[in-house]
MMTF fields as JSON, N, C-alpha, C and O atoms, coordinates in Angstrom:
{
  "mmtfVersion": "1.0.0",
  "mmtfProducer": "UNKNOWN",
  "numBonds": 431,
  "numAtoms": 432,
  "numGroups": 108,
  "numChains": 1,
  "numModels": 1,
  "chainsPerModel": [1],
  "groupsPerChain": [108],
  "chainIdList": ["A"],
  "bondAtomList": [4, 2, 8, 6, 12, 10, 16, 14, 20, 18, 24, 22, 28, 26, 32, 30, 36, 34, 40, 38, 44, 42, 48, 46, 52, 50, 56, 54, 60, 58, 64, 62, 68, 66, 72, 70, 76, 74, 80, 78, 84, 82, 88, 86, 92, 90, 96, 94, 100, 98, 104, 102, 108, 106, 112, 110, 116, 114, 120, 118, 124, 122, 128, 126, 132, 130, 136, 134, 140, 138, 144, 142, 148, 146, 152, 150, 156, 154, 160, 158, 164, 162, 168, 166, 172, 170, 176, 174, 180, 178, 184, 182, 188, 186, 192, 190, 196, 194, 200, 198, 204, 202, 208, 206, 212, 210, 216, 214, 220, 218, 224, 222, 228, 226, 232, 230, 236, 234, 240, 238, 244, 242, 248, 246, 252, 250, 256, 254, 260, 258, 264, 262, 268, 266, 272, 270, 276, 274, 280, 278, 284, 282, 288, 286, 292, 290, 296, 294, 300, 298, 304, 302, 308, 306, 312, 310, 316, 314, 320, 318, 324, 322, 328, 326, 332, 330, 336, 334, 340, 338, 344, 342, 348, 346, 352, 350, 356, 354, 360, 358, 364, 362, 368, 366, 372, 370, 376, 374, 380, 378, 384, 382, 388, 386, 392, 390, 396, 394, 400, 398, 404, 402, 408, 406, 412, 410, 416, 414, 420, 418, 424, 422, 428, 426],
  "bondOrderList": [1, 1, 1, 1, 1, 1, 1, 1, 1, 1, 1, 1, 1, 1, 1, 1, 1, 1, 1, 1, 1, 1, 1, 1, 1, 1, 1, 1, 1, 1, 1, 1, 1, 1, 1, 1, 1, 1, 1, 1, 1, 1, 1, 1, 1, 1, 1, 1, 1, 1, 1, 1, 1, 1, 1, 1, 1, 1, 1, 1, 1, 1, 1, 1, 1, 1, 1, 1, 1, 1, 1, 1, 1, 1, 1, 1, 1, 1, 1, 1, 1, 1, 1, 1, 1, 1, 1, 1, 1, 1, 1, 1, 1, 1, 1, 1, 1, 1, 1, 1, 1, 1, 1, 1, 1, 1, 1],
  "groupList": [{"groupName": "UNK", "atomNameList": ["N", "CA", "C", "O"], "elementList": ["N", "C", "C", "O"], "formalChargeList": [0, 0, 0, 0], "bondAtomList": [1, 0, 2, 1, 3, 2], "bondOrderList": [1, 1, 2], "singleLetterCode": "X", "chemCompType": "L-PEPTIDE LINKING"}],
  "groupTypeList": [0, 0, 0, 0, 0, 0, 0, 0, 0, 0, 0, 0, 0, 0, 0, 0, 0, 0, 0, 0, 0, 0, 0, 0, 0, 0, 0, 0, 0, 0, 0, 0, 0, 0, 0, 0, 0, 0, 0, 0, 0, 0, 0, 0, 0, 0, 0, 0, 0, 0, 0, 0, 0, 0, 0, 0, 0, 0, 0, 0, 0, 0, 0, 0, 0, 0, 0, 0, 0, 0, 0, 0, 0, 0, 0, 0, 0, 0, 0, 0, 0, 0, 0, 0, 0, 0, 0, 0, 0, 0, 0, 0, 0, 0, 0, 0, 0, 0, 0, 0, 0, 0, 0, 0, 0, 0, 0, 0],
  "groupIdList": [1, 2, 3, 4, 5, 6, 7, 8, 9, 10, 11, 12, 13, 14, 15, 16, 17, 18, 19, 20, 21, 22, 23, 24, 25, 26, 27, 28, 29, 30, 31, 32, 33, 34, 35, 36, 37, 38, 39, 40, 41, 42, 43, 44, 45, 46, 47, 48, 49, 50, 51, 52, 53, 54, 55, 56, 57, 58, 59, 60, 61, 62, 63, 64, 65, 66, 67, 68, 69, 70, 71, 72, 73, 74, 75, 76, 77, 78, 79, 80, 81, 82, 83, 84, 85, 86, 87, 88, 89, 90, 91, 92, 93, 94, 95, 96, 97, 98, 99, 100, 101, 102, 103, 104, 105, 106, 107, 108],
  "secStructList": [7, 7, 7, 7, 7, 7, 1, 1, 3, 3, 3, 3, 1, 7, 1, 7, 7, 3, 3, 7, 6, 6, 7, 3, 3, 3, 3, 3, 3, 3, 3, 3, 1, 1, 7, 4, 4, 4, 3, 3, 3, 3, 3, 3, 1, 6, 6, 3, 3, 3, 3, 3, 3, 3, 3, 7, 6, 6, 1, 7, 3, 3, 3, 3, 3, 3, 3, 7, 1, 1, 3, 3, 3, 3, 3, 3, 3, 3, 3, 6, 6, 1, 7, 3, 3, 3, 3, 3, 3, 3, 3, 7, 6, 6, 7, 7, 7, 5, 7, 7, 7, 7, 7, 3, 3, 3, 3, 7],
  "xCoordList": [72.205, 71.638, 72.672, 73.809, 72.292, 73.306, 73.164, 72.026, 73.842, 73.716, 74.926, 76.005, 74.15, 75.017, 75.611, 75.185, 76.955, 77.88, 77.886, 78.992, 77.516, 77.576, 78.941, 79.544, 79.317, 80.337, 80.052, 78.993, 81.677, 81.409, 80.888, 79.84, 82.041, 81.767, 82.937, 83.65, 83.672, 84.659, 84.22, 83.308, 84.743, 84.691, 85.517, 86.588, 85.535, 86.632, 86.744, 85.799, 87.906, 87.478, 88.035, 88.352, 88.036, 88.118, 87.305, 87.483, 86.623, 85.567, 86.152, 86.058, 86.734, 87.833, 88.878, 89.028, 89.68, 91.557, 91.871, 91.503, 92.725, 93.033, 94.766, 95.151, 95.46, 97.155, 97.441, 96.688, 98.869, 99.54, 100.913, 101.596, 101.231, 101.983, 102.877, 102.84, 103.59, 104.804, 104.106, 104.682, 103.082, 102.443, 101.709, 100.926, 101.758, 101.211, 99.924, 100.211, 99.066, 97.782, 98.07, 98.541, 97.83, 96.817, 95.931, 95.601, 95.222, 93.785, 93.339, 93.571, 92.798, 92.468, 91.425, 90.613, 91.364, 90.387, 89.988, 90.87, 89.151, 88.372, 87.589, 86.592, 88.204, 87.749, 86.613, 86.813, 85.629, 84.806, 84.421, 84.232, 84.407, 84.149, 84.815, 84.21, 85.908, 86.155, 87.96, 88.451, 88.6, 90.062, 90.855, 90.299, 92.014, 92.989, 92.579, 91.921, 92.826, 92.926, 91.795, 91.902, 90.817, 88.956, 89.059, 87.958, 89.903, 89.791, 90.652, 91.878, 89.816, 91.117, 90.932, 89.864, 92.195, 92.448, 93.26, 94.263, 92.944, 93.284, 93.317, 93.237, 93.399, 93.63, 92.753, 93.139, 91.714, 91.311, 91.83, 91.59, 92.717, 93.204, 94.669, 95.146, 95.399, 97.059, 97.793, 98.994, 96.47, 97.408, 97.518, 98.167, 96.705, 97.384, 97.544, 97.166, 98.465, 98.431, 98.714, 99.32, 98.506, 97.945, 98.874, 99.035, 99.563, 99.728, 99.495, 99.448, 99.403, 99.406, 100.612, 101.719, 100.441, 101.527, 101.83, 102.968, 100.672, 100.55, 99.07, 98.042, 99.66, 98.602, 98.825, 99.887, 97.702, 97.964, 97.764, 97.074, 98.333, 98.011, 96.153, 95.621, 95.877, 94.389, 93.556, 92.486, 93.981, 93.943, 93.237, 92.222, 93.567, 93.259, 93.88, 94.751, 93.631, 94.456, 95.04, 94.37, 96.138, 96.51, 97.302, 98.202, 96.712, 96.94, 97.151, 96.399, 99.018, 99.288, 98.659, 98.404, 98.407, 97.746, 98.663, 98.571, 99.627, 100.563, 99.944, 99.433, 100.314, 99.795, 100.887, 102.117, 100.154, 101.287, 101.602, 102.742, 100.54, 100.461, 98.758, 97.781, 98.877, 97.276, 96.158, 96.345, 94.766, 93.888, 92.831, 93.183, 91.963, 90.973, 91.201, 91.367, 91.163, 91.487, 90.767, 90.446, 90.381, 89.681, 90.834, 91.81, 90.445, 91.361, 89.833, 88.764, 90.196, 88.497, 89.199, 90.259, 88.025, 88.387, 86.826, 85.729, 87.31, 85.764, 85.926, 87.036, 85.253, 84.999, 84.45, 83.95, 84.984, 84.455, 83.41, 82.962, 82.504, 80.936, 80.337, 79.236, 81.303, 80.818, 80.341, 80.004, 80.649, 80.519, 81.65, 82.735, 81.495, 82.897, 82.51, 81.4, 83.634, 83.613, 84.547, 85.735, 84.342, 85.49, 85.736, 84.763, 87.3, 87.683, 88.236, 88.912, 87.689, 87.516, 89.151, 89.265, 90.163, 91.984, 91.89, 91.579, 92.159, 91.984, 93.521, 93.921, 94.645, 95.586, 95.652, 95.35, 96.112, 96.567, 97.74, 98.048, 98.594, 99.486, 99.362, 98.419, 100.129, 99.955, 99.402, 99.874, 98.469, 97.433, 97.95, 98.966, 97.24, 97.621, 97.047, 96.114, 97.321, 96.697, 95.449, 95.578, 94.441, 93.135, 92.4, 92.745, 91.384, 90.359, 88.863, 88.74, 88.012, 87.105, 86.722, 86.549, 86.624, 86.918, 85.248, 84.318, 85.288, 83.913, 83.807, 84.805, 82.754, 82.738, 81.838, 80.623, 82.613, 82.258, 82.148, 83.112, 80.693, 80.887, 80.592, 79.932, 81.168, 80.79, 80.509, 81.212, 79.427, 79.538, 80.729, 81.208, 81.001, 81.982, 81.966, 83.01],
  "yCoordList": [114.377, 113.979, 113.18, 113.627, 111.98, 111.45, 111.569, 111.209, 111.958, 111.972, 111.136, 110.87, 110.697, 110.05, 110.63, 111.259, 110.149, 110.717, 110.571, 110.038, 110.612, 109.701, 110.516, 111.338, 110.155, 110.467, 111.94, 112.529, 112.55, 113.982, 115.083, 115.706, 114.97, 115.325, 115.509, 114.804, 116.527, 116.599, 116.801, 117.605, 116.2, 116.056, 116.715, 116.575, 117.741, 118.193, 117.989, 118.298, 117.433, 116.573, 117.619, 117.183, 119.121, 119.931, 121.387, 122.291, 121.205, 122.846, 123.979, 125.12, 123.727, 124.925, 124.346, 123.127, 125.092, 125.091, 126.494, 127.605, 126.093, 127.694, 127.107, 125.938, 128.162, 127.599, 129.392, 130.365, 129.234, 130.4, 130.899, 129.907, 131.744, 132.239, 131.214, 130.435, 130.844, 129.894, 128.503, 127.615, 128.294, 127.018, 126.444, 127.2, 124.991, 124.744, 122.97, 122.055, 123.128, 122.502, 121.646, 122.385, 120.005, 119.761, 119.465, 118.531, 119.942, 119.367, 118.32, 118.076, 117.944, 116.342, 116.71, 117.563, 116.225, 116.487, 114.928, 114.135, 114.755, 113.429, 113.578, 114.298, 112.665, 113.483, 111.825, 110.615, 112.536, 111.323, 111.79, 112.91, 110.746, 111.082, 112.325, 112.895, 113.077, 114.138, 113.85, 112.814, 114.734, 114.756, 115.955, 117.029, 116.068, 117.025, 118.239, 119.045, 118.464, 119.104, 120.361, 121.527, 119.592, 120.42, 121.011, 121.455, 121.234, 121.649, 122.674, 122.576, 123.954, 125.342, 125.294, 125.085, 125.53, 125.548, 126.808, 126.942, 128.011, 129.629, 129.686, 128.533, 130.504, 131.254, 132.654, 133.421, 133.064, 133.881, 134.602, 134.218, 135.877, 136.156, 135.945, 134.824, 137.197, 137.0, 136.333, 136.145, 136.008, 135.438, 134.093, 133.334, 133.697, 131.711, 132.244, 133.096, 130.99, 130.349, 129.127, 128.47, 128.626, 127.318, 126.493, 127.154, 124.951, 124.376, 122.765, 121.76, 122.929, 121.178, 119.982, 119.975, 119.299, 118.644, 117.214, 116.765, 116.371, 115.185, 114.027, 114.207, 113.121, 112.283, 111.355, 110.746, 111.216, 110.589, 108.918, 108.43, 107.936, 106.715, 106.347, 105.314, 106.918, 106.599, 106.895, 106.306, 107.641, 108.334, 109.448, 109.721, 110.187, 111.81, 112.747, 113.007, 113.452, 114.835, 115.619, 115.868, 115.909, 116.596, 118.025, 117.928, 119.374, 120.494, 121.375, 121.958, 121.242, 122.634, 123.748, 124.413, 124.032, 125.465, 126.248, 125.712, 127.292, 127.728, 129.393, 130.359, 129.06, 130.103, 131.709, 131.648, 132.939, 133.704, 134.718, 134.846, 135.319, 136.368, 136.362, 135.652, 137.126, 137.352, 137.315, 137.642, 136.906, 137.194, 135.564, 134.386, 136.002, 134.711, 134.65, 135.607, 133.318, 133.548, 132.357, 131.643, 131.945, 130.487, 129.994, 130.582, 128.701, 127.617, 127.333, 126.789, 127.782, 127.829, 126.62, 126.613, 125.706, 124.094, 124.776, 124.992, 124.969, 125.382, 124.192, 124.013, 123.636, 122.647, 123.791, 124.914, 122.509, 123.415, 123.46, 124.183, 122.678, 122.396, 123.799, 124.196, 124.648, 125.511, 125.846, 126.718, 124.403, 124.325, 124.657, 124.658, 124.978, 124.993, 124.668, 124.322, 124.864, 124.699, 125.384, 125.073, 125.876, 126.897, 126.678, 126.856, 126.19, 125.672, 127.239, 128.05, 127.448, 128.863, 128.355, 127.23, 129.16, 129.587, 130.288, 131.28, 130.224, 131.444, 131.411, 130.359, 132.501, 132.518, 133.443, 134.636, 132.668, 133.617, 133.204, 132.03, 134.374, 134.433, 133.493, 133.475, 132.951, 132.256, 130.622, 129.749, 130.534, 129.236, 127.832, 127.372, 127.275, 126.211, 125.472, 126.013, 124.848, 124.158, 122.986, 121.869, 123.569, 122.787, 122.889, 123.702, 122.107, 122.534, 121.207, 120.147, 121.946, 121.089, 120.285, 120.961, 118.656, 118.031, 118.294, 118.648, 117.916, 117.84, 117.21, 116.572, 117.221, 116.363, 117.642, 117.764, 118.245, 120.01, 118.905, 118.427, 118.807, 118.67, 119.622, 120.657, 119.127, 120.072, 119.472, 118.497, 119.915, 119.105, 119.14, 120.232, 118.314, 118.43, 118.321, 118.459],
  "zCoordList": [107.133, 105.877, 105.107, 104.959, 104.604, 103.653, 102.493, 102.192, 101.48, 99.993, 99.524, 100.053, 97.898, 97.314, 96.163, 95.194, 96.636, 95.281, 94.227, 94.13, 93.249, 91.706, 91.136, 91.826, 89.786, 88.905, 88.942, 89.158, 88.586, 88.006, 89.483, 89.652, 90.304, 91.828, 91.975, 91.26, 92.956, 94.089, 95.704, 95.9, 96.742, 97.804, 98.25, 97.66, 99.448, 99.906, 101.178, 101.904, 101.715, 103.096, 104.497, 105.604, 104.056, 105.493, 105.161, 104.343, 105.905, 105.751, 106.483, 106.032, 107.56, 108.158, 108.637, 108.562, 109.154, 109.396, 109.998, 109.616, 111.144, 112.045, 111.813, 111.847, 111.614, 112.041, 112.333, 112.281, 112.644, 112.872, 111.614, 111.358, 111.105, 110.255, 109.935, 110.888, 109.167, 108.623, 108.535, 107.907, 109.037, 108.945, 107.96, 107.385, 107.509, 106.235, 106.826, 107.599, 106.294, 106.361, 104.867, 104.003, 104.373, 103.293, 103.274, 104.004, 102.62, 102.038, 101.031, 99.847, 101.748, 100.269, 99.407, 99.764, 98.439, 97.424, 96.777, 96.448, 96.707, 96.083, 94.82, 94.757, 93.494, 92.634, 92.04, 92.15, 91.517, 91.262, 89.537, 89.063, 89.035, 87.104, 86.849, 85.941, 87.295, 86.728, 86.707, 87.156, 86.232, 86.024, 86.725, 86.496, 87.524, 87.855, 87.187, 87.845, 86.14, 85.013, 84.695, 84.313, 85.016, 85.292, 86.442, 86.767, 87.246, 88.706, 88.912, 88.938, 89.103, 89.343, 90.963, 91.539, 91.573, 92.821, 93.112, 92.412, 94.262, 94.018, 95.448, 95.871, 96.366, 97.48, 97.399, 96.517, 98.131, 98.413, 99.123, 100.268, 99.131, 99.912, 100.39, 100.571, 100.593, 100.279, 101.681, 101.877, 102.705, 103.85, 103.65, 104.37, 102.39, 102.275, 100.713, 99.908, 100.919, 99.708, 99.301, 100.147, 98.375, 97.962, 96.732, 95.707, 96.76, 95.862, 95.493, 96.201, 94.425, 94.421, 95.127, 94.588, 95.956, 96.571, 96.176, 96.312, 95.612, 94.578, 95.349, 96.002, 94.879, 95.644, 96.689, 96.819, 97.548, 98.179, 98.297, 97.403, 99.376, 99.021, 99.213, 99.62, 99.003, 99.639, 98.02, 97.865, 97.065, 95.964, 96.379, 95.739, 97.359, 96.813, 96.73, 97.561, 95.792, 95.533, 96.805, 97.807, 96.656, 98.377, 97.625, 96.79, 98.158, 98.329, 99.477, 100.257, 99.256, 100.613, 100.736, 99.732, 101.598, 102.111, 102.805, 103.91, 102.965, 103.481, 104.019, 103.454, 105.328, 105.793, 105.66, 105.656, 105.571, 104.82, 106.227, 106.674, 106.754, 107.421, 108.354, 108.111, 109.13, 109.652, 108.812, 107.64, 109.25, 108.599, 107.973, 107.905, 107.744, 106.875, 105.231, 104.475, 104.925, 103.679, 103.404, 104.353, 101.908, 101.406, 100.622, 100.155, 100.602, 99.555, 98.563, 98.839, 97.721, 96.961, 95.68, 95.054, 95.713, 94.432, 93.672, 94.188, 92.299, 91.421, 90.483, 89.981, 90.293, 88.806, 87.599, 87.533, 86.581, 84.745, 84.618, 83.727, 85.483, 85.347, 85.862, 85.482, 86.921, 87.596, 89.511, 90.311, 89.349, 90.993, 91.618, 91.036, 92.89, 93.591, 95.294, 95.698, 96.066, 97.623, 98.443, 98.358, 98.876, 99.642, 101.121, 101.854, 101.872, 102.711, 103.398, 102.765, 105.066, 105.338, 105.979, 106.466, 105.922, 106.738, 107.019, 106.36, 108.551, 109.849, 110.036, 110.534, 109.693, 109.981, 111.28, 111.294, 112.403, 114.188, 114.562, 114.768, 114.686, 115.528, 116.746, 117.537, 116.766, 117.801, 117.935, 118.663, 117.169, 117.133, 117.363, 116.841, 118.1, 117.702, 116.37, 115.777, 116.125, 114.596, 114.965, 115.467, 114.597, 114.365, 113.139, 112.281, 112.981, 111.981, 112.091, 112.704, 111.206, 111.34, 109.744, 108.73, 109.748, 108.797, 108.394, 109.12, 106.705, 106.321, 105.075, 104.741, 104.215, 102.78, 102.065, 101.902, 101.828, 101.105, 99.344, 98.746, 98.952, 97.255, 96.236, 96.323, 95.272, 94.417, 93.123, 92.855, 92.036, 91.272, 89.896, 89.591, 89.39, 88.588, 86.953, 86.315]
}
């Protein structure tokens, strides 16, 4: 299905991510009519955790994901509007590092 983006939207361009302990993932964020600022970004869960890392040349927001210990955890982006999108972190011993890319929106 294609939909269109209008203003006042975030895009999040990975829906899952597997790594193994000490390992760190970013995530891009695409922000459309909205600002940094409107956007809480949290970690579900104490086996990631999550920071702002800056932008990238492409202009999107890029957030480390640092993997802590075993276990599933979300990188959850909520807008002030109330929407949000939650990117699923499969932390395994062992893993190699994959994930599957996507355009998770939300409105903003």
């Amino acid at each position: 299905m294609i939909v269109a983006v209008t203003s006042g939207s975030i895009i999040v361009d990975t829906s899952s991510y597997t790594l193994s302990p000490g390992k760190t993932y970013c995530i891009g964020v695409k922000l459309n009519g909205t600002v940094r600022s409107n956007i809480s970004v949290y970690s579900e869960n104490s086996c990631v955790s999550i920071q702002y890392k800056g932008r990238a040349a492409n202009g999107a927001e890029l957030y480390l994901v640092k993997a802590n210990n075993d276990g599933t955890g979300y990188a959850v982006f909520s807008t002030a509007a109330g929407g949000y999108v939650r990117t699923q972190i499969n932390v395994v011993k062992g893993a190699v590092s994959h994930g599957i890319g996507g355009r998770l929106i939300a409105k903003a």
